[in-house]
N, C-alpha and C positions, 0 to 999 in steps of 0.2 A: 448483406456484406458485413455489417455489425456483428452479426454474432458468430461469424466466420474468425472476424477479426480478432474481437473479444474472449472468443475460446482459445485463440494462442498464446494473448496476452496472460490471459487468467495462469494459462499451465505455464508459464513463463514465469510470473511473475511467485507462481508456488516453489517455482525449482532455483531460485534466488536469483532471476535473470534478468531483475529489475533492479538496479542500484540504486546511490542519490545522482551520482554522474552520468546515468541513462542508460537504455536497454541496450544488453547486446547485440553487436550487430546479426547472431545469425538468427533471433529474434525474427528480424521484416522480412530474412529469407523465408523462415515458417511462413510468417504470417500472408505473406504474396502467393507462396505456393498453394496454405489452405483456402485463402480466396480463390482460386480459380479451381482448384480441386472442387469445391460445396458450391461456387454461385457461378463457373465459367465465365468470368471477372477477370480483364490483366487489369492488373493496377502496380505501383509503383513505392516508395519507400513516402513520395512526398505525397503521393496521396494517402496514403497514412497517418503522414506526418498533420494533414491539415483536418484529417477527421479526428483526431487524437485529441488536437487542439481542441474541437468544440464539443468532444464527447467530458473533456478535462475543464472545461465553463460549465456545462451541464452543472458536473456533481459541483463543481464550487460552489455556485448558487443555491441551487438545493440541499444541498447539506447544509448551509449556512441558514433556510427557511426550516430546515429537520430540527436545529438547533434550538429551535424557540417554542416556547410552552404554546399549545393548543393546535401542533402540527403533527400531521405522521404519513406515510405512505401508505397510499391505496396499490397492492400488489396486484391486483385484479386488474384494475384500469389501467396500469403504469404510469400515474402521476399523484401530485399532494394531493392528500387530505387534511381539513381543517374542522375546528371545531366547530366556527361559523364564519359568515362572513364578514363578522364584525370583526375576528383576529385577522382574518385576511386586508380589511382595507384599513388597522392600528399598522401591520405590517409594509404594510405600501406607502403608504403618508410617513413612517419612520426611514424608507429608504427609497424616498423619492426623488432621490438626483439621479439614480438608476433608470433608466428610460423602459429599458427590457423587462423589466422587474414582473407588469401587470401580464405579460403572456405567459408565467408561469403560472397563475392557476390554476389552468385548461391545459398546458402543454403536456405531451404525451413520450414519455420517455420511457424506451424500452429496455431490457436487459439491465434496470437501476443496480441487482445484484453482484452482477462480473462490474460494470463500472466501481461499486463501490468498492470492490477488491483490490480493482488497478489502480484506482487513484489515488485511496484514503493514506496510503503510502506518503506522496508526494505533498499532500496538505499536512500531515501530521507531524514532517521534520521543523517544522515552525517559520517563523520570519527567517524570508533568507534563503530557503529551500527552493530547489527548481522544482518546476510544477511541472506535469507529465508531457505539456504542449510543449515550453520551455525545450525539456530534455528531446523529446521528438522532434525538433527545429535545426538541432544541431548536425551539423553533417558526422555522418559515421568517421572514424581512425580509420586511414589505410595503414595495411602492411608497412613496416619498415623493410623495404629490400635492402640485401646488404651484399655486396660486388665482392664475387669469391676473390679476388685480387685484393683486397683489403679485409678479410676477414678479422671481425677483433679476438685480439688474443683471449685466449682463456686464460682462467686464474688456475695454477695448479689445485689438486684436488687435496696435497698436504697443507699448502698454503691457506686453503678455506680452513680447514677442520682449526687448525692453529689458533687461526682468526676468529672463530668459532669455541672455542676454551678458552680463549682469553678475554671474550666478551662477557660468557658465564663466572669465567673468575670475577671482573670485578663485579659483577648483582650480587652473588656471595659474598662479596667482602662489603657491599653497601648493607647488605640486609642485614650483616651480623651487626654493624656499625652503627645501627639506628636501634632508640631506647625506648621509642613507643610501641606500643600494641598494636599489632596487627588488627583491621579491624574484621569481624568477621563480615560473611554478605548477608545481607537483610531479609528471611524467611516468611513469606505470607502465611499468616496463621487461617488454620480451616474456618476460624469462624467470621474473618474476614470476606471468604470465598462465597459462606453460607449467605452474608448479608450484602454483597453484592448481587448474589442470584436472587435471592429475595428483591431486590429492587425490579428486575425484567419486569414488564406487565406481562402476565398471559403465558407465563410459562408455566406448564404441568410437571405437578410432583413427579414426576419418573421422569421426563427429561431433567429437572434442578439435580435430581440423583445423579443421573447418567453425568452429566456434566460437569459435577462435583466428583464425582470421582477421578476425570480426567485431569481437573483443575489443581486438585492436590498433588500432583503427582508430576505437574510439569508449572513451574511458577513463569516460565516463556508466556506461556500459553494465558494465563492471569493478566499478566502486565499489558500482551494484547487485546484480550478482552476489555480491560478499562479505556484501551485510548479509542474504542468506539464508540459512536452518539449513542445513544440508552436505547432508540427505535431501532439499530440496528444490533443489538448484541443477540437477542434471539434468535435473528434467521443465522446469525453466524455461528453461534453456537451450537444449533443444529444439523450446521454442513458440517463440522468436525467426523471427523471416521471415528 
């Protein structure tokens, strides 16, 4: 069912159908229809909602153990790897009020790649940010119905445009108004791009190519690349099209 789930999530959440204020709703209509389509599965919005939750603790945890020097992921197995077990029990004894903590380093998590797509979103808006369980908890918006007996008036269409040139007047008149410098927006230099891809471990010169070539050419695509943990920029950078 996961990865039923997870692949509508993922093409969801590429086609921007993943906000900060939560998924769309015809998001769980996919996503229910491709569960039963791939696994003949009914399931429902809330049972989504409660796997969401724990697939959204998942990468919490983990990415927060990704974070720390002598850890990375075994893609083969589908769970951490460490340098030894002596970073693993520095690690446990540093965050041992966490009870769960010690079945992470045997636990087996599959599809870590689509997880970290769906979530790293939702952890990376900062303190404060709803987290993707969070956002999946909340019941959907219904429809506003509105009783053709009371329909609201429209606003003339001369009226808008009006309203509309008169908003632009005044930005015009503020912006000639003001005696500072526009400031321009802030351009990553290529050789910034060069020594970020330098930092990857394990990335071959023809892919640092490939990828620098894309990176100069769209600075979106750069600014993404840095808010990812270091263990994961390479597989991301070589899902890029």
């Amino acid at each position: 069912m996961d990865v039923a789930l997870l692949e509508v999530l993922v093409e969801h959440h590429n086609k921007g159908d993943h906000a900060q204020n939560g998924w769309k709703p015809h998001v769980y209509t996919h996503a229910i229809r491709n569960v039963k389509d791939k696994c003949n599965k009914d399931i429902t919005k809330d049972n989504i909602s409660g796997r969401m939750r724990t697939l959204d603790h998942h990468y919490e945890v983990v990415s927060k153990i990704l974070s720390q020097s002598g850890f990375g992921w075994d893609w083969t197995n589908n769970r951490l790897s460490m340098d030894s077990d002596d970073v693993w029990d520095k690690y446990v004894e540093a965050n041992k009020a966490s009870k769960e903590i010690k079945s992470y380093k045997t636990k087996v998590i599959k599809n870590w790649e689509s997880i970290c797509i769906v979530y790293s979103k939702d952890h990376a808006n900062g303190k404060g940010a709803k987290t993707g369980a969070e956002i999946a908890a909340e019941p959907l918006e219904e429809p506003i119905e509105v009783s053709p007996e009371v329909a609201p008036k429209r606003q003339r269409t001369g009226d808008a445009i009006l309203c509309m040139l008169g908003d632009m007047k005044r930005d015009l008149v503020d912006a000639f108004k003001t005696t500072e410098p526009i400031p321009l927006p802030k351009v990553t230099t290529p050789a910034e791009i060069l020594d970020a891809l330098r930092l990857i471990p394990d990335l071959a010169e023809q892919d640092m190519l490939r990828c620098y070539g894309k990176l100069v050419l769209n600075d979106r695509l750069f600014q993404a690349l840095k808010e990812l943990p270091i263990t994961m920029r390479k597989t991301w950078l070589l899902m890029l099209p």
